[in-house]
N, C-alpha and C positions, 0 to 999 in steps of 0.2 A: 529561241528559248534562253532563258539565264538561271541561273545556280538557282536551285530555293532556298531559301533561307533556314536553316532549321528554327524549328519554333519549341522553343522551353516553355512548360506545360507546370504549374502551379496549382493543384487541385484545392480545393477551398478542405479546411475541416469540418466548416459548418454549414452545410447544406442548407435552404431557407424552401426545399421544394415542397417539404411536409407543411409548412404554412398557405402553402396555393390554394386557394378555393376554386377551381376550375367551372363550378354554376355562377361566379360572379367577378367574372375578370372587366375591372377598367381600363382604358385603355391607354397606355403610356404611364402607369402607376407600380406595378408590378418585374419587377427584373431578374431576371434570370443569374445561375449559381457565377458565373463567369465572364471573364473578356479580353478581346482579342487587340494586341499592341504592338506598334512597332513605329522607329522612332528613323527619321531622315537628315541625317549629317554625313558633312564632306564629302557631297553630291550623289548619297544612295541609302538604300533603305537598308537599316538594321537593328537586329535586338528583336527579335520577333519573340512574342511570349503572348502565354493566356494566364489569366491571373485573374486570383477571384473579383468582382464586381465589387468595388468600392470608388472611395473617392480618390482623387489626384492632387499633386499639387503643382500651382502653376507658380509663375514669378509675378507680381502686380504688374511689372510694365512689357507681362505677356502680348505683342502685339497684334492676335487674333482679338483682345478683349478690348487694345482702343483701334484698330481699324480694318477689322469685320474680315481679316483671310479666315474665313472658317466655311467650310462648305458640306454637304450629308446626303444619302441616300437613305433611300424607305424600300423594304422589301419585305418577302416573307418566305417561310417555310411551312410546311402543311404535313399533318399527318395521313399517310395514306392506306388506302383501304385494303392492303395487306400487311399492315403492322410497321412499314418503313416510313421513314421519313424522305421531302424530295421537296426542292427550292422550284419557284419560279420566275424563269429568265432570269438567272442572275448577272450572265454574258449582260446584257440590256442595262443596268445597272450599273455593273463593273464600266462598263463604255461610257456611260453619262456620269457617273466621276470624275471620269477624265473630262471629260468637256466642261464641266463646272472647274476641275482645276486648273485647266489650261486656260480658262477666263478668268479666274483670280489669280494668275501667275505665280500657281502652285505644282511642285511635283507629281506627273503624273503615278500611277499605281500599277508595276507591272498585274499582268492577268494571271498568273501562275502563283502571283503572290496574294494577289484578292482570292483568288480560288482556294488557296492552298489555306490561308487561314479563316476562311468562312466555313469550309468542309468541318477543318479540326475541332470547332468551337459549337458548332451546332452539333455533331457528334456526341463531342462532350457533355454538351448541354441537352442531348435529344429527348429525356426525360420531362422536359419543359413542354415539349408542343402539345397544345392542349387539343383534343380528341372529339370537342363537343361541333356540334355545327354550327357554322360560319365562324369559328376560333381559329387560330392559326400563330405563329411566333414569328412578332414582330421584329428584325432586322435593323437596327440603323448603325450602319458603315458611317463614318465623318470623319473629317481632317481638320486640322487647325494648325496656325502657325504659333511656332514654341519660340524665338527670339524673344530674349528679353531687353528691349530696345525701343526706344522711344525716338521715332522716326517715321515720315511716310516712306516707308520701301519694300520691296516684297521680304519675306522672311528669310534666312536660310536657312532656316530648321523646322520639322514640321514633325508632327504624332497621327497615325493613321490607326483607328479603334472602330471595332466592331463592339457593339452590346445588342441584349437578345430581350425582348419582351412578352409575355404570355399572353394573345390580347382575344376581344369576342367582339361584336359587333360594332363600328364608329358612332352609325347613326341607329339611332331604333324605331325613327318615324319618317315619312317623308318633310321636306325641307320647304321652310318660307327661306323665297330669298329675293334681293333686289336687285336693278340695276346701280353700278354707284356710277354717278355722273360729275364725279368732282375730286376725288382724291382716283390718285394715279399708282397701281401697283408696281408699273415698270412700261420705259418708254423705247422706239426702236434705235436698237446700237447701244442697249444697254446692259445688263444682266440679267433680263428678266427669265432665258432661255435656260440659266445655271441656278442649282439645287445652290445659293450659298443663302447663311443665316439673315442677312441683312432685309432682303426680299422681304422673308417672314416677319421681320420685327416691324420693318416701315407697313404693313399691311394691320398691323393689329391693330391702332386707334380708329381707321374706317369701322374694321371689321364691328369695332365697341359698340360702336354710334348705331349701326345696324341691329346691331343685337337688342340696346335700349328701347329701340322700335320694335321690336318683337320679329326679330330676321333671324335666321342661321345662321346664313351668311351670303357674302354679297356677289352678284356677275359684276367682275370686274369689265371696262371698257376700255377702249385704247386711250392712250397720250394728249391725241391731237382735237378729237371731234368728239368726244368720251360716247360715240354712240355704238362702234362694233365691238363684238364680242370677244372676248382673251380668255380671261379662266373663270372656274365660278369657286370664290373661296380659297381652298388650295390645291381642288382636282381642275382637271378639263372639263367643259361644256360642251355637253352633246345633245341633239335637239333630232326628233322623227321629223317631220314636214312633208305631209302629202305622201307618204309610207316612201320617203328617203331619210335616209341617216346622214345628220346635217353637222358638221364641226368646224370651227376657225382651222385656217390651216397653219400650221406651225409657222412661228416669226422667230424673231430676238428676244421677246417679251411673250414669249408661250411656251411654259415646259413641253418638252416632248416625254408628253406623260405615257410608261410602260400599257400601264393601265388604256389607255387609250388607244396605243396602240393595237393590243389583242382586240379589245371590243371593234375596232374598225376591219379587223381583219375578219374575227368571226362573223361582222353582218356579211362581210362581200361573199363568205365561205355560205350564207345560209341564200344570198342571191339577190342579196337587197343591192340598192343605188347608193355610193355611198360618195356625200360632197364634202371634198376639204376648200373651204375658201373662206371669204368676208360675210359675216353674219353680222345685221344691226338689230341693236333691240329694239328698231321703226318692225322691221320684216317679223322678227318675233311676236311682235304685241298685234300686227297683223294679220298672220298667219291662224294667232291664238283666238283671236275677232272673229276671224273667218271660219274655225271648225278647222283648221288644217295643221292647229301643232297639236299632233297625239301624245307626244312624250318630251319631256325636259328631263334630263339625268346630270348628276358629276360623275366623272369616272378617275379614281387614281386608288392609289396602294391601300391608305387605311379605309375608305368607304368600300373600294370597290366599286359598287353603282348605287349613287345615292339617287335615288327620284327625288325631283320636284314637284311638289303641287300648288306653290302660290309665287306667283313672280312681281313681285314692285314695282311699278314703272311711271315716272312722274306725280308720287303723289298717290296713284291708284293701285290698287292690290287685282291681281287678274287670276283666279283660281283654274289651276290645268283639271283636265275631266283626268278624272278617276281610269287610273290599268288596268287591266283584266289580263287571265294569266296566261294570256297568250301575246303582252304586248312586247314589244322588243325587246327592253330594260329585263324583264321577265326572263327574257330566254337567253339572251347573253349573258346574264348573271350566274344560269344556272349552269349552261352550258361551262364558263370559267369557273364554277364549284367544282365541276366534275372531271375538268380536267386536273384541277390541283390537287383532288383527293385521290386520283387514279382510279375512278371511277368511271369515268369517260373517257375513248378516243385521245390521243397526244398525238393529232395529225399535222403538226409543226414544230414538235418536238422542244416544246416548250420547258420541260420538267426535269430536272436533275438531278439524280438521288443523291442523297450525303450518304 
């Protein structure tokens, strides 16, 4: 254990929650009264404070802004169905900051301190979590390096912030999307395993070009042979095949998505077959020929389970058959509603109230 930190608490005077329209939340637009800060010099974390939601200022030759130490997590809180509020998996999260910063040779984040300041600020801000279904208050934890220094080297100063968002639904349809056989989102022995910004930014000119075609977004491919499966967009890919639950198995170059990880667990818990290994989009596009791929989904924090219904693949468009509400996607989706709302069983004690 280590001392906590005490956290000095700055209440806003001007509340912005009476402007919420909670029947029309976008998502990643809307932010919450507060936020959570704290700053890393002469080898430890301190100055811990919530302060209202605003802007900051940095130094221009901030060197997170020319080479890319800046790393984030995605989570949520959920209002539950006796009037409390309760995170999930945050332990999960808390752990996979640290492995993105210890891959950007950044300080890690004790857990007492992650804990301690995600409690007080969702508290704070608990008003915020919106009530409606499939809404929830979006989380993003992030770190950046604060030297202001023009140099390649790791930083020695660094700001660790929590901000909260009101959010509703990612996707509202099922998703066209392709394979990309040409641009490379992350290769192995590289970053691709770590939440940091740069991932995301090298992925958006693919992602454009897809979109102008009339895609979602795209099944990334690996590095070398661009034909096995890695992520689709910026969830995990998970695929039914002959009533098993089919997924890449975690690499260097495959988040270890939260999200994924529950959905793999609830199939095994409902009795299904469930394979982590090498997926090509030969076997997919085969599978799907053949009558034998029932389901294409993404799975991570802000979709949740996005279905697939159209997959691109050299050229040609291949339309997945239609779910019925009995089909996988379906029930793991609901099932992880019901546990987040406390409305279902927490037989792995996923949920932890603030």
């Amino acid at each position: 254990m280590i001392d906590i930190l005490p956290i000095s608490t700055q209440r806003t005077t001007a509340s912005r929650l009476a402007e919420l329209d909670p029947t029309n939340l976008e998502f990643g637009k809307v932010f919450s009264d507060h936020m959570f800060a704290m700053d890393y010099h002469n080898g430890e974390w301190q100055e811990a404070q919530i302060v209202p939601y605003g802007n900051m200022a940095v130094s221009p030759a901030n060197s997170a802004l020319h080479y890319g130490q800046a790393i984030f997590e995605g989570m949520k809180a959920y209002h539950q169905a006796d009037g409390g509020v309760a995170l999930f998996r945050p332990l999960d999260n808390w752990a996979r900051l640290n492995t993105s910063a210890e891959r950007m040779c950044m300080p890690t984040v004790p857990e007492e301190l992650f804990m301690q300041g995600l409690r007080e600020l969702i508290r704070l801000d608990s008003a915020w979590v919106p009530t409606g279904s499939g809404s929830s208050l979006y989380i993003r934890p992030f770190m950046f390096a604060t030297d202001g220094f023009i140099g390649v080297r790791p930083s020695e100063s660094y700001r660790f912030m929590i901000f909260t968002s009101p959010v509703g639904l990612y996707y509202n349809k099922p998703l066209r999307v392709r394979f990309e056989q040409k641009y490379v989102r992350a290769a192995p022995g590289g970053a691709g395993y770590a939440k940091n910004a740069g991932n995301y930014g090298a992925a958006m000119y693919p992602t454009k070009l897809a979109q102008q075609e009339g895609y979602n977004q795209l099944i990334w491919t690996d590095a070398t042979e661009h034909q096995y499966v890695e992520e689709s967009g910026t969830m995990n890919a998970i695929f039914v095949i002959d009533g098993k639950v089919v997924t890449p198995a975690l690499s260097t170059s495959i988040l270890d998505g939260v999200t994924r990880r529950s959905v793999l667990e609830l199939a095994r818990d409902m009795g299904l077959t469930v394979e982590e290994r090498k997926v090509s989009s030969h076997e997919i596009i085969a599978a799907l020929k053949a009558g034998k791929l029932e389901e294409a989904f993404g799975a991570g924090t802000a979709a949740t389970i996005a279905p697939i219904a159209t997959i691109g693949h050299e050229g040609h468009d291949y339309e997945l058959p239609v779910v019925g509400p009995t089909a996988f996607s379906k029930r793991v989706g609901a099932a992880l509603d019901a546990i987040r709302t406390g409305e279902g069983a927490d037989v792995h004690n996923w949920m932890v109230r603030v």
